[in-house]
C-alpha positions in Angstrom: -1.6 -12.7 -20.0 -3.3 -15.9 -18.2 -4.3 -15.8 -14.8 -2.5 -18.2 -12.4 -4.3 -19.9 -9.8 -3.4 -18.8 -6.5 -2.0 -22.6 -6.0 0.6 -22.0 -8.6 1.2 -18.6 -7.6 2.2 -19.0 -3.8 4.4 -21.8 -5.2 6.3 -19.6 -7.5 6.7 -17.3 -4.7 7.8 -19.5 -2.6 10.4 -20.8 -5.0 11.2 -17.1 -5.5 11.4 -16.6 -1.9 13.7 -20.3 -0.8 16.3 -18.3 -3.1 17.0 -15.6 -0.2 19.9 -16.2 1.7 21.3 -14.1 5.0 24.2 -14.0 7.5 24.7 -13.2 10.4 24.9 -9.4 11.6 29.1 -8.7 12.3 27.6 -6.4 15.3 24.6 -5.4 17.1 25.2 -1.7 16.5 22.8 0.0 14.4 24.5 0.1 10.9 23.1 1.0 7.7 23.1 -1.6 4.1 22.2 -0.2 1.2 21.9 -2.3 -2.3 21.4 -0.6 -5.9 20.2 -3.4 -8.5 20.6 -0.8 -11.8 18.9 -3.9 -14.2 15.8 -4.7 -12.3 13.3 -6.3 -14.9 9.5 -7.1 -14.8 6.7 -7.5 -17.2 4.0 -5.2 -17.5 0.3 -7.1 -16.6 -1.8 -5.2 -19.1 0.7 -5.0 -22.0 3.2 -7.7 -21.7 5.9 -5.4 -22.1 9.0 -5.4 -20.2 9.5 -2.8 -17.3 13.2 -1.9 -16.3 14.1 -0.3 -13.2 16.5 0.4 -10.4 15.7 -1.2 -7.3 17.2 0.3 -3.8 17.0 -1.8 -1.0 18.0 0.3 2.3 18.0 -1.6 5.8 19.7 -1.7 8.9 19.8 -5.3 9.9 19.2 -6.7 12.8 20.4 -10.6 13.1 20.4 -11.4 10.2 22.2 -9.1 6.5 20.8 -10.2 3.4 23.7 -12.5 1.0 24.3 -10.1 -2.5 24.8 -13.4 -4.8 21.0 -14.8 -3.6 19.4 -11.3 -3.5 20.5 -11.3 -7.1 19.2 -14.5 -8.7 15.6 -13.4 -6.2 15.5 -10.0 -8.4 16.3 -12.1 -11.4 13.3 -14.2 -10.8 11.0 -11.1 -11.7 12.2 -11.1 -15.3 9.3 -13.1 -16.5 6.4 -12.0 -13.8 3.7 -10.1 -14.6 3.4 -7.5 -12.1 3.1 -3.6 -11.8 4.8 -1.7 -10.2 3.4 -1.1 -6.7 3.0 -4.6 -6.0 6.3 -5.6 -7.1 7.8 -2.8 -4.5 5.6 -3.7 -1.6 5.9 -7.7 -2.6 9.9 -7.1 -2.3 9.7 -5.3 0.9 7.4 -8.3 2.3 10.0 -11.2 1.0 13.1 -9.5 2.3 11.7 -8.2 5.6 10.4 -12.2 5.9 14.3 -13.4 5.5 16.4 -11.1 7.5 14.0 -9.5 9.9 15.6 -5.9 9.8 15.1 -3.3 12.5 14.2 -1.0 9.6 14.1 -1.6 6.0 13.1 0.9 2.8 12.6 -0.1 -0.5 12.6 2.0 -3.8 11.9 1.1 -6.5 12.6 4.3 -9.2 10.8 2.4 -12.9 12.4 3.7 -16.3 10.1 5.9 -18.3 7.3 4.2 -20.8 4.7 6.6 -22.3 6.0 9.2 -21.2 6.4 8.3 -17.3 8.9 7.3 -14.9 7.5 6.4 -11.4 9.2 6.4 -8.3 7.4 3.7 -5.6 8.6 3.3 -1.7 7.6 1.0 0.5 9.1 1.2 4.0 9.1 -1.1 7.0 10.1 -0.3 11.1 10.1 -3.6 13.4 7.6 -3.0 16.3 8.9 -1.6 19.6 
């Protein structure tokens, strides 16, 4: 797999990222969102293969709740990265923090099993006091 110069790479992911859409909170009680994508898809760096997974994203919003239909076509835009697994967890958990600035936001992202592994990443995020 070719490297991309970081030029071409902060475009992409600011493509990625302009596809994130919110809404406005219907209260300013503390509630809790959670969102299950079950057909999460990346490709592995080092072997090219694809990597499936099930993505949780689990956040109590703030201002701002993140739109289903845009969140969707975001995760869709993985299907053709190269990017393992850690970095595509904490990279979500940085894009959606950036669009709806949560109060508290959790992101899990539990990867099918390939040779013989599954992996289970979390990356979590609590707005500043």
């Amino acid at each position: 797999m070719s490297k991309k110069s970081t030029k071409e790479t902060t475009n992409s992911r600011a493509t990625q990222c302009a596809l994130l859409e919110v809404f406005d909170s219907p209260t300013d009680r503390d509630f809790r969102i959670v969102h299950t994508c079950h057909e999460f898809t990346s490709v592995c760096p080092k072997t090219g293969q694809p990597d499936f997974a099930t993505i949780v994203v689990d956040y109590i919003p703030d201002k701002a709740c993140l739109e289903l239909k845009a969140l969707k076509f975001y995760f869709q835009a993985f299907r053709q990265q190269g990017i393992f697994y850690e970095a595509v967890t904490n990279r979500i958990l940085e894009d959606l923090v950036a669009a709806c600035h949560p109060r508290s936001m959790t992101i899990i992202g539990n990867f099918n099993v390939r040779g013989g592994f599954s992996s289970v990443v979390t990356a979590e995020y609590r707005k500043p006091e």
